[in-house]
N, C-alpha and C positions, 0 to 999 in steps of 0.2 A: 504494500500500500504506500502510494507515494501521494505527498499534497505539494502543487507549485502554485506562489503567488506571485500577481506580476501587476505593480502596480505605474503609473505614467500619466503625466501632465496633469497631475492632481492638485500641483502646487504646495504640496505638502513638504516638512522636511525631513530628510533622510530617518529620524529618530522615529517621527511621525507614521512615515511610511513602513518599519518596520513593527510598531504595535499594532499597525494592520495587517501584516502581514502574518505574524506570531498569532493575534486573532483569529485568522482565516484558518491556520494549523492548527492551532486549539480547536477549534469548534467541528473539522473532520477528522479530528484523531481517530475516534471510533467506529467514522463509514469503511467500509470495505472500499477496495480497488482505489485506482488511481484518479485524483482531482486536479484539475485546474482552473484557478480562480483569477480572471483579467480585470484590473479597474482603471478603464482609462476616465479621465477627466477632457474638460473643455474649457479652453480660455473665451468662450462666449458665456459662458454661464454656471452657476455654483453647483451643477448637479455632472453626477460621473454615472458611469455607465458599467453595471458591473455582468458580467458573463460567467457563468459556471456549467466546465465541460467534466462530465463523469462516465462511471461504467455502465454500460449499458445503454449507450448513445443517450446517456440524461443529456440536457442543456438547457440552461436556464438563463435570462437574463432579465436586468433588474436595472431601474434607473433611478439611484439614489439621490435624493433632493438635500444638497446643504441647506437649505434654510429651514427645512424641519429634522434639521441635525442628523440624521441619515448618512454622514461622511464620518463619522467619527467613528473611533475604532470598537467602542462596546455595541456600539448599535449596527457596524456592519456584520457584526457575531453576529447577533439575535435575529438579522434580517436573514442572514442566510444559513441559522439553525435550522429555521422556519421551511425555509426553500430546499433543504434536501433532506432526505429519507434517513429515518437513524437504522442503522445496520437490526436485522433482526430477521 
């Protein structure tokens, strides 16, 4: 089971960008097979875009809104607890 995060143009800082990252590992420790989680951002506007490719041709994407705090790194946990299946 491997988890890859990959985050870009979020505007964030490096520190920043890794408690997302550490986040995103946290929260599929426990799914089986391998994840890949992409959040790119937009220098038009405070929302990023986040995409998650798993086993079993899952894929999910999500368009996180900064202004209802949705970029921060607890809440992109919980938004993407929400969005994938726990192992069972």
């Amino acid at each position: 089971m491997a988890v890859s995060a990959e985050i870009h143009h979020t505007g964030s800082d490096p520190g920043e960008r890794a408690e997302i990252a550490a986040q995103i590992e946290h929260t599929l420790a426990d799914r089986s097979g391998d994840w890949n989680v992409s959040i790119l951002g937009s220098q038009a506007s405070d929302r990023w875009e986040m995409r998650i490719l798993g086993p079993n041709e899952f894929q999910r994407t999500y368009m996180l809104e900064g202004a209802a705090g949705e970029c921060e790194p607890q809440m992109i946990a919980r938004i993407l607890a929400k969005m994938v299946p726990k192992r069972g």
